[in-house]
NUKEGU-952060 format. One line per field, with one value per atom (N, C-alpha, C): atom name; x, y, z. Coordinates in nm, 4 decimals. Layout:
% residues N
a <- CA, ...
c1 <- X, ...
c2 <- Y, ...
c3 <- Z, ...
% end
This chain:
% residues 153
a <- N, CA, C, N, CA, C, N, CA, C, N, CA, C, N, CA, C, N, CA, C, N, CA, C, N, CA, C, N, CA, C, N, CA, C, N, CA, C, N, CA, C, N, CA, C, N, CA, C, N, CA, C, N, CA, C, N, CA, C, N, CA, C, N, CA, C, N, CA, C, N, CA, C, N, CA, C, N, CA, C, N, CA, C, N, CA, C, N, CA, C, N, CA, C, N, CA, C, N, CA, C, N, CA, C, N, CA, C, N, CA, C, N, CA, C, N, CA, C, N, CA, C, N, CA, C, N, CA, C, N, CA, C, N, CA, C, N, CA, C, N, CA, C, N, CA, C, N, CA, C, N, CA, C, N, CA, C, N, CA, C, N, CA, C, N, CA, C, N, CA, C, N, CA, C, N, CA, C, N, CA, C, N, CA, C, N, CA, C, N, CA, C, N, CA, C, N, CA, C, N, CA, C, N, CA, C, N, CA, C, N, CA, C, N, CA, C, N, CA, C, N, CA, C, N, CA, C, N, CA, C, N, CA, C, N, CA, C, N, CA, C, N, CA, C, N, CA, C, N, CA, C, N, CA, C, N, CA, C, N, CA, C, N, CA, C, N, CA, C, N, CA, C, N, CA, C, N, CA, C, N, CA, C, N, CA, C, N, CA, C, N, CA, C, N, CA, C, N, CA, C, N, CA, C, N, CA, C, N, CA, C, N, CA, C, N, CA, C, N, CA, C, N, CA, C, N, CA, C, N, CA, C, N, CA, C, N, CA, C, N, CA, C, N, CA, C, N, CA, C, N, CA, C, N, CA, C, N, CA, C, N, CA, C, N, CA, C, N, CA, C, N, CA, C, N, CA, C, N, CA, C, N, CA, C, N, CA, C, N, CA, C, N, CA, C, N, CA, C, N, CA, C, N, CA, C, N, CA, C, N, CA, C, N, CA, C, N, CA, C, N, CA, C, N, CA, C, N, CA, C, N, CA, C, N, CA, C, N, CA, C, N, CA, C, N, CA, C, N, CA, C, N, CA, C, N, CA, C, N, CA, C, N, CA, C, N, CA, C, N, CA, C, N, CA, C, N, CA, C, N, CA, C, N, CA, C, N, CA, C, N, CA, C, N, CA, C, N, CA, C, N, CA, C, N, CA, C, N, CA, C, N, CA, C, N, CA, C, N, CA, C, N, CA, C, N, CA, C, N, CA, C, N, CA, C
c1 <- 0.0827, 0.0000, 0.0869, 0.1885, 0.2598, 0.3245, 0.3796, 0.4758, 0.3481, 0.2128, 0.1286, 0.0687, 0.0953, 0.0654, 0.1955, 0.3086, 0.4197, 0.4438, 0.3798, 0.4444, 0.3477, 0.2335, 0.1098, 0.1324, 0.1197, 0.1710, 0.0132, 0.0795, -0.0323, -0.0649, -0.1636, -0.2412, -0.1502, -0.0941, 0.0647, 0.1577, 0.1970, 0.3206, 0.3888, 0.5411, 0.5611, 0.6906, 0.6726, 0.7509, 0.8036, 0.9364, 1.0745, 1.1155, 1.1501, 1.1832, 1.2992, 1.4187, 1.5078, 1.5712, 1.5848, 1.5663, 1.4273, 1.3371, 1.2522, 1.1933, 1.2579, 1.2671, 1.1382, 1.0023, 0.8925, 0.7722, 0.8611, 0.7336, 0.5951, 0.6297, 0.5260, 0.5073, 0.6292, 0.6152, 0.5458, 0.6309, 0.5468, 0.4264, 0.3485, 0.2065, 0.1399, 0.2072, 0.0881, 0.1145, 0.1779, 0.1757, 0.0616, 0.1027, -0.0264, -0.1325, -0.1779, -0.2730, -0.3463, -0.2993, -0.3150, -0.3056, -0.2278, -0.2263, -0.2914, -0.3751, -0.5043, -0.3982, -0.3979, -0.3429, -0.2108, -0.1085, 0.0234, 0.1100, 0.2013, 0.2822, 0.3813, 0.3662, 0.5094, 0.6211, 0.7394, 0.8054, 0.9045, 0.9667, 1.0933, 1.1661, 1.2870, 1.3825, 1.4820, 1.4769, 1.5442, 1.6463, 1.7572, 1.8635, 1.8611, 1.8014, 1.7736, 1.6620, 1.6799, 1.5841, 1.4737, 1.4921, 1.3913, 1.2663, 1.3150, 1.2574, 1.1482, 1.2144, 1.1694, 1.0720, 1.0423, 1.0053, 0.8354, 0.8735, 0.7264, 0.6976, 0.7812, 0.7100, 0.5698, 0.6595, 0.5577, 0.4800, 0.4372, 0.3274, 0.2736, 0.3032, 0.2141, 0.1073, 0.1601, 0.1330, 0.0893, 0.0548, -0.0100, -0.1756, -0.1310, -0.2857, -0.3587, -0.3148, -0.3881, -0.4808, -0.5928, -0.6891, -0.6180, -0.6722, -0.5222, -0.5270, -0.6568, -0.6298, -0.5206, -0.4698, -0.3482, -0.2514, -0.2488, -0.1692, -0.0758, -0.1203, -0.1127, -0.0179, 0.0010, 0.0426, 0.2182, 0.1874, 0.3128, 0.4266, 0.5536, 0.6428, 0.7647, 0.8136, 0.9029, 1.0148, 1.0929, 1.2359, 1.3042, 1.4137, 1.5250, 1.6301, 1.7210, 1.8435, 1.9005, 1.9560, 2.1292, 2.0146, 2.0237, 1.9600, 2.0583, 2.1691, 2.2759, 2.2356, 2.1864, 2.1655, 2.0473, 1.9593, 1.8174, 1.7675, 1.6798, 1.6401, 1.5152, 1.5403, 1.3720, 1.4425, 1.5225, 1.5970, 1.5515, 1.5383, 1.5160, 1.3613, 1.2981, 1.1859, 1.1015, 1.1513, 1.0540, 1.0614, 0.8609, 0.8817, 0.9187, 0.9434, 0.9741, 1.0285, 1.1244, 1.2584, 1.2309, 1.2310, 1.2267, 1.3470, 1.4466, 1.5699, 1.5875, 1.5224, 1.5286, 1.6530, 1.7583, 1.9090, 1.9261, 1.8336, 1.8891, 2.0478, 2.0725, 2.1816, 2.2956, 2.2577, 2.3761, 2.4428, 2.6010, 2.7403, 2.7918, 2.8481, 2.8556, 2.9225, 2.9595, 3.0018, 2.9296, 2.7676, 2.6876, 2.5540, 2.5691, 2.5025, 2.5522, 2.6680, 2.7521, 2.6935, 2.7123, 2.6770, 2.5330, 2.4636, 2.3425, 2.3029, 2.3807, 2.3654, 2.4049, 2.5335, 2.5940, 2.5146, 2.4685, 2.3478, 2.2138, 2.1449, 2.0596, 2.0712, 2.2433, 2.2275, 2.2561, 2.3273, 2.3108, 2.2066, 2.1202, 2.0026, 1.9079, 1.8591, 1.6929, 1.6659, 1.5264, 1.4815, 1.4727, 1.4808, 1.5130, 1.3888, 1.2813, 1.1775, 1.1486, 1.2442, 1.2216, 1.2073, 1.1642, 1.1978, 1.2663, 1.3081, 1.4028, 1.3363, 1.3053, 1.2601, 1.3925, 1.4311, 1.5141, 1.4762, 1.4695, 1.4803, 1.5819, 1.5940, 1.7753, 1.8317, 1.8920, 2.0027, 1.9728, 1.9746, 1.9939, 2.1307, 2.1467, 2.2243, 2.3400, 2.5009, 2.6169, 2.6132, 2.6371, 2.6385, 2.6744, 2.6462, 2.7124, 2.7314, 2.6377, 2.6452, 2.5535, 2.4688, 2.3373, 2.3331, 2.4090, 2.3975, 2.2871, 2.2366, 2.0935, 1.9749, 1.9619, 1.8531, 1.8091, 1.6853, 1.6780, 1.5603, 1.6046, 1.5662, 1.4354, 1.3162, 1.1795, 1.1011, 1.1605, 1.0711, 1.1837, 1.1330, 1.2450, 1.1367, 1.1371, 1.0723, 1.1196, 1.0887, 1.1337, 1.0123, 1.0138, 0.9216, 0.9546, 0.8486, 0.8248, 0.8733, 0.9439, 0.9733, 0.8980, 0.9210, 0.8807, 0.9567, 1.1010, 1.2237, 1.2480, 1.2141, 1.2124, 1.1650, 1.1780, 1.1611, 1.2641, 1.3403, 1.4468, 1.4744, 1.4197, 1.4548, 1.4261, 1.4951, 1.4654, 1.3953, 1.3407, 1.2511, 1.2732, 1.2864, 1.3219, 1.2722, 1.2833, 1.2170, 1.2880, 1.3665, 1.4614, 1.3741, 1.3606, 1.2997, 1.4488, 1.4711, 1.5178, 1.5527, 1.6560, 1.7233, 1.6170
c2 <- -0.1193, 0.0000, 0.1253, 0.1544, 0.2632, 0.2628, 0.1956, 0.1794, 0.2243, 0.2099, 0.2613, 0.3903, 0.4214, 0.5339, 0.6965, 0.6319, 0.7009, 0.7130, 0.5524, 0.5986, 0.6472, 0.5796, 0.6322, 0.6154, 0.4750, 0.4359, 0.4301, 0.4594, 0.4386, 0.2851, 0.2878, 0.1413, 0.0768, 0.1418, -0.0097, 0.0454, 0.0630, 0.0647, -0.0671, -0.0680, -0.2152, -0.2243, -0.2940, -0.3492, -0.4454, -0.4022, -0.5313, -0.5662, -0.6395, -0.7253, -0.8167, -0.6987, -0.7811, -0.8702, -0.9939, -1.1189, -1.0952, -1.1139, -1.1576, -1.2942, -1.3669, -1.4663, -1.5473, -1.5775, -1.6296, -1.5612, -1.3981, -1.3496, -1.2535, -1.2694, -1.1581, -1.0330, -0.9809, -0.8797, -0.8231, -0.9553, -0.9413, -0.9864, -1.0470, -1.0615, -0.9512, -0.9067, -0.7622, -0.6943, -0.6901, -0.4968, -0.5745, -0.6873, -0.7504, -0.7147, -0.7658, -0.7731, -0.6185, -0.5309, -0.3935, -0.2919, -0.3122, -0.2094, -0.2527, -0.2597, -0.2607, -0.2155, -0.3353, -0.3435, -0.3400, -0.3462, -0.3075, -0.4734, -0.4216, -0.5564, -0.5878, -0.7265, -0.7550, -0.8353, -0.8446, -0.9501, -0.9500, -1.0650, -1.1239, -1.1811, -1.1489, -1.2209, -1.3312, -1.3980, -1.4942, -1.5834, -1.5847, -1.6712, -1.8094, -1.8069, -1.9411, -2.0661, -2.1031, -2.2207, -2.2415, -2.2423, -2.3256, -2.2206, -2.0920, -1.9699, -1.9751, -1.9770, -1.9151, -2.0525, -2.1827, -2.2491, -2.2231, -2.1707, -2.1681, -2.0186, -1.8988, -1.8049, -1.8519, -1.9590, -2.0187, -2.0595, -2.1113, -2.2540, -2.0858, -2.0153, -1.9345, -1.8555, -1.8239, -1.7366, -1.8194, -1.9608, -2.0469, -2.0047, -1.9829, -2.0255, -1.8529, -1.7788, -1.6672, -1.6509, -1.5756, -1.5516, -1.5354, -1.5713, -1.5848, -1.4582, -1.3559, -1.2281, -1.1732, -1.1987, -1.1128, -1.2328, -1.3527, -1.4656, -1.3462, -1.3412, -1.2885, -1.1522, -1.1401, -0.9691, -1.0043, -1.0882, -1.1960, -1.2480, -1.1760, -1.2869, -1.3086, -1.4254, -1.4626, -1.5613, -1.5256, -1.5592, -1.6162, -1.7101, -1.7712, -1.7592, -1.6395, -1.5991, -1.4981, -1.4704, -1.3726, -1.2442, -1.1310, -1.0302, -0.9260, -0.9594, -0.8691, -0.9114, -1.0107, -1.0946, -1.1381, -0.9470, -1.0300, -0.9099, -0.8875, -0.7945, -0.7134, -0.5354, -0.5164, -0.3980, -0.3835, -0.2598, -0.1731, -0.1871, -0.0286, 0.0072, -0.0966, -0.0888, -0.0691, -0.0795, -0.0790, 0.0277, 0.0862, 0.1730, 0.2168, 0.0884, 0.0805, -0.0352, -0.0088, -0.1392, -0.1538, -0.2765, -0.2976, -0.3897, -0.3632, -0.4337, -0.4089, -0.6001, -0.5985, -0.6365, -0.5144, -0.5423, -0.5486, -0.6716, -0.7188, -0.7477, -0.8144, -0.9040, -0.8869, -0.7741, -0.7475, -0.6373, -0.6706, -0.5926, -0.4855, -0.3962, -0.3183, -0.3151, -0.4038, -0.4210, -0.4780, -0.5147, -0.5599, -0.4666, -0.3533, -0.2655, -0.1538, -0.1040, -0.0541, -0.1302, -0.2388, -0.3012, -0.2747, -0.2467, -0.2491, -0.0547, -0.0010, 0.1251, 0.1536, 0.1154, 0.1059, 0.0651, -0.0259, -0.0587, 0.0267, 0.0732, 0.1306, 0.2939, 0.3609, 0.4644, 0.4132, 0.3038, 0.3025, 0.2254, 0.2281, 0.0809, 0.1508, 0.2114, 0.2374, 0.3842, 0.3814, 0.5304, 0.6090, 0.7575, 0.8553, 0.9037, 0.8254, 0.8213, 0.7062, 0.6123, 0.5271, 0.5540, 0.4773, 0.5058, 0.3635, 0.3958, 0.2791, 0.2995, 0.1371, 0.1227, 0.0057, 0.0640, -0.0399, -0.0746, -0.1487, -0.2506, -0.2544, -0.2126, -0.2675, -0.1189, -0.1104, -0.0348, 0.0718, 0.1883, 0.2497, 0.2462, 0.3412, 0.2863, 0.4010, 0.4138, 0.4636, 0.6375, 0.7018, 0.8532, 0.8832, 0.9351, 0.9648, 0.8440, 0.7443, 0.6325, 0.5995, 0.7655, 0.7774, 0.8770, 0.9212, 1.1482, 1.1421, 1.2103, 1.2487, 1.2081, 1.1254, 1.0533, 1.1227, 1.1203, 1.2047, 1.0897, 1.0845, 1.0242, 1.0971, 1.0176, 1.1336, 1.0400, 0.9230, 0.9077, 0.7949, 0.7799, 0.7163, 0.6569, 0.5547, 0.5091, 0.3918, 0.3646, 0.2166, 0.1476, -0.0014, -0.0696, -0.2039, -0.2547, -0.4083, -0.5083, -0.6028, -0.7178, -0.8002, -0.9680, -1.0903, -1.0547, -1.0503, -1.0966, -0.9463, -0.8482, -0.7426, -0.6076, -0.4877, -0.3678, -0.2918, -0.3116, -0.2106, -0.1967, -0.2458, -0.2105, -0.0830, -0.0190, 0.1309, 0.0764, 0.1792, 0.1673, 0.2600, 0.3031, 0.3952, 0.3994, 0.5026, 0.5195, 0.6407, 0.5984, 0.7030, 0.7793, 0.8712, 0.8594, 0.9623, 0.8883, 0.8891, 1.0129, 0.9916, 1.1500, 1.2291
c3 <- 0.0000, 0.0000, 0.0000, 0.0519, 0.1048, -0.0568, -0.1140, -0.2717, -0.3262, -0.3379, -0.4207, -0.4362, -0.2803, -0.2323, -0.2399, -0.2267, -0.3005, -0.4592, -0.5126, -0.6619, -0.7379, -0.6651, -0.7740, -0.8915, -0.9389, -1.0692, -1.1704, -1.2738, -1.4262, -1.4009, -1.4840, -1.5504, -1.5569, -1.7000, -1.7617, -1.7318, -1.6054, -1.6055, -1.5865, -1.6575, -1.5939, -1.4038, -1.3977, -1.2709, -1.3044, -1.2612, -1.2844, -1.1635, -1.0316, -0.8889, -0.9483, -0.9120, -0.9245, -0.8221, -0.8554, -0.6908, -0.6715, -0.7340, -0.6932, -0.6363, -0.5851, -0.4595, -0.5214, -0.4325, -0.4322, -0.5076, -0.5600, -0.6161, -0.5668, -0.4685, -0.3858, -0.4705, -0.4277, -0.5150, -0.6562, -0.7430, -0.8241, -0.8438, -0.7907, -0.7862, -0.7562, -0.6624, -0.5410, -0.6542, -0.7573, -0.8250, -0.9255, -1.0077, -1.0915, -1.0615, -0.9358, -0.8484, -0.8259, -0.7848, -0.7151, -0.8581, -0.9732, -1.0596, -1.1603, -1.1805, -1.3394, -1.4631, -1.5152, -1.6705, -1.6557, -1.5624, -1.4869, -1.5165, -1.5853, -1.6628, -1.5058, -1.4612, -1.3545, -1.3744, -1.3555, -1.3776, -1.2777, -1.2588, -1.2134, -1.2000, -1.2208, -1.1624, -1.1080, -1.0680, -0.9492, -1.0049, -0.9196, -0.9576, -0.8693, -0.7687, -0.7454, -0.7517, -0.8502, -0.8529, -0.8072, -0.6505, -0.6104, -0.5412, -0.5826, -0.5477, -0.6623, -0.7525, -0.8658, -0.9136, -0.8854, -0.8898, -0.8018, -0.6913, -0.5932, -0.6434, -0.6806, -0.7941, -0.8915, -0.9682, -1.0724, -1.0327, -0.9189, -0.8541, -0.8428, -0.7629, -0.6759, -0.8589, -0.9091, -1.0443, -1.1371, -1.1259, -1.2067, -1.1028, -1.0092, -0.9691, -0.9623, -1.0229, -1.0724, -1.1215, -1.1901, -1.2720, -1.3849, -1.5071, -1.6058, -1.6542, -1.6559, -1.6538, -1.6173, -1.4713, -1.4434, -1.4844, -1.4880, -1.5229, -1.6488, -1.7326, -1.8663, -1.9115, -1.7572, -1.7044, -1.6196, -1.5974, -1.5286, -1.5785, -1.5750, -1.5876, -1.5481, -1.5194, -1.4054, -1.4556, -1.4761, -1.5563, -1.4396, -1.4661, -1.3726, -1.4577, -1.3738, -1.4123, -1.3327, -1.3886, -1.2869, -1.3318, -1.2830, -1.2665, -1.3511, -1.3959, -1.4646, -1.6233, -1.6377, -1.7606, -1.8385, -1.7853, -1.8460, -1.8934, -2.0011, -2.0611, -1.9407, -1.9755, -1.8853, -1.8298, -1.7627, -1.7257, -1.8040, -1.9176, -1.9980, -2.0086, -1.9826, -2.0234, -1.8659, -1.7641, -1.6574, -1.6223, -1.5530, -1.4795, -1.3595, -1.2783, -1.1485, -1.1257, -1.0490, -1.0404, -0.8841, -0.8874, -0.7258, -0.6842, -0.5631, -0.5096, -0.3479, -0.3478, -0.2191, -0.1511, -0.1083, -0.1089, 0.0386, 0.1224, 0.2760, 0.2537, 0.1296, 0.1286, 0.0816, -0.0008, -0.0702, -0.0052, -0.0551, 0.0110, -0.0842, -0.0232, -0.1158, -0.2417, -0.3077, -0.4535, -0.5353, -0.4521, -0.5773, -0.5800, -0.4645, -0.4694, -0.6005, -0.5518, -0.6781, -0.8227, -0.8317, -1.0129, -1.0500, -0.9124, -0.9819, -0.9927, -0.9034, -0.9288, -1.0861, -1.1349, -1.2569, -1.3815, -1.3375, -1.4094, -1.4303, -1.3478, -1.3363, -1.3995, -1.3887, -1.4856, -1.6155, -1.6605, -1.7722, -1.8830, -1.8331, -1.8978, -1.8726, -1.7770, -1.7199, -1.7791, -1.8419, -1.8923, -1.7971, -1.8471, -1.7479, -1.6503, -1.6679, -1.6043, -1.4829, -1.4976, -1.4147, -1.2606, -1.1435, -1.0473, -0.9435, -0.8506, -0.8298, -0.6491, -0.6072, -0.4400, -0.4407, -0.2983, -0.2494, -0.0985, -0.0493, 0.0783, 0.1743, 0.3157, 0.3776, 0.3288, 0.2208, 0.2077, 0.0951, 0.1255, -0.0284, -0.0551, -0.2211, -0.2798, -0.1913, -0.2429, -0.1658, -0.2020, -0.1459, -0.1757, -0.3010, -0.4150, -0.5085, -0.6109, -0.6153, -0.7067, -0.8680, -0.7931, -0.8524, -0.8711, -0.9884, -0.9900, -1.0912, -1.0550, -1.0992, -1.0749, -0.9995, -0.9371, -0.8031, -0.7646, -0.6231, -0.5459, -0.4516, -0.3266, -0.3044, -0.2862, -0.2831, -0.1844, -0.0969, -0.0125, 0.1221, 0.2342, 0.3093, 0.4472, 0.4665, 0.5920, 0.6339, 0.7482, 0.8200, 0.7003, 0.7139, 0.6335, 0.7627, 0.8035, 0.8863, 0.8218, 0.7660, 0.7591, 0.8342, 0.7622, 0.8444, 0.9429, 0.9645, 1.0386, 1.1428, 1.1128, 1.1841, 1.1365, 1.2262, 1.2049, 1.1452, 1.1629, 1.0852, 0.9964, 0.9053, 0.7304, 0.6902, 0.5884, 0.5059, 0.3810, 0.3597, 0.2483, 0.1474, -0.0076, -0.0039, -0.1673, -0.2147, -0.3431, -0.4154, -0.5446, -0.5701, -0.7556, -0.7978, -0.9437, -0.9950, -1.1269, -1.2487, -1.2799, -1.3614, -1.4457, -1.4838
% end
């Protein structure tokens, strides 16, 4: 609710979840944004496996709106094309935060907007991008996560 309520996204916009794990993510934007393309992500298997179970059992309406790739997140088309990138970076250290900052100025339209999870990205990794929203966000596992929502050149 709060990501919908900050981004206030169009109909079609699309959503890219990079690591998108089990897919939540991308279901709830399917789900919540009318005509709103989702996809994701995931480099591990068996993630990306209960993704599919969960998104088979959709209305194939949004089924149709869905899609969920297994691969390295450096190695997949969509960066340029999404309107909102989602990276849930509990995990990552700072040299794969960096690749994806790197990534993100050079691939993503200048309209995009970027939510991250845990960590934003390092001071100065992201010139031209501006930070337009910041809150704790609840986790399963705890309270302390940042939340954060950056929009585009």
């Amino acid at each position: 609710a709060l990501v919908l309520q900050v981004l206030r996204p169009g109909p079609l916009e699309m959503f890219l979840d990079l690591g998108s794990g089990t897919g939540r993510a991308v279901v709830a934007w399917a789900l919540l944004v009318p005509g709103g393309i989702a996809a994701g992500v995931e480099i591990r298997e068996a993630l990306h496996e209960t993704a599919c179970e969960v998104a088979a059992g959709l209305d194939p309406t949004v089924q149709q709106r869905v899609s969920l790739r297994l691969g390295d997140m450096f190695h997949c088309d969509g960066w340029g094309d999404a309107d909102v990138l989602f990276v849930n970076s509990t995990g990552f250290e700072a040299p794969l935060m960096s690749a994806v900052a790197k990534k993100l100025q050079e691939e993503t339209k200048a309209t995009a907007r970027v939510i991250t999870l845990s960590q934003p990205f390092e001071e100065g990794s992201m010139p031209g991008w501006t930070l337009v929203h910041q809150s704790p966000y609840r986790m399963t596992w705890g309270n302390d996560q940042r939340f954060t929502i950056a929009e585009g050149r």
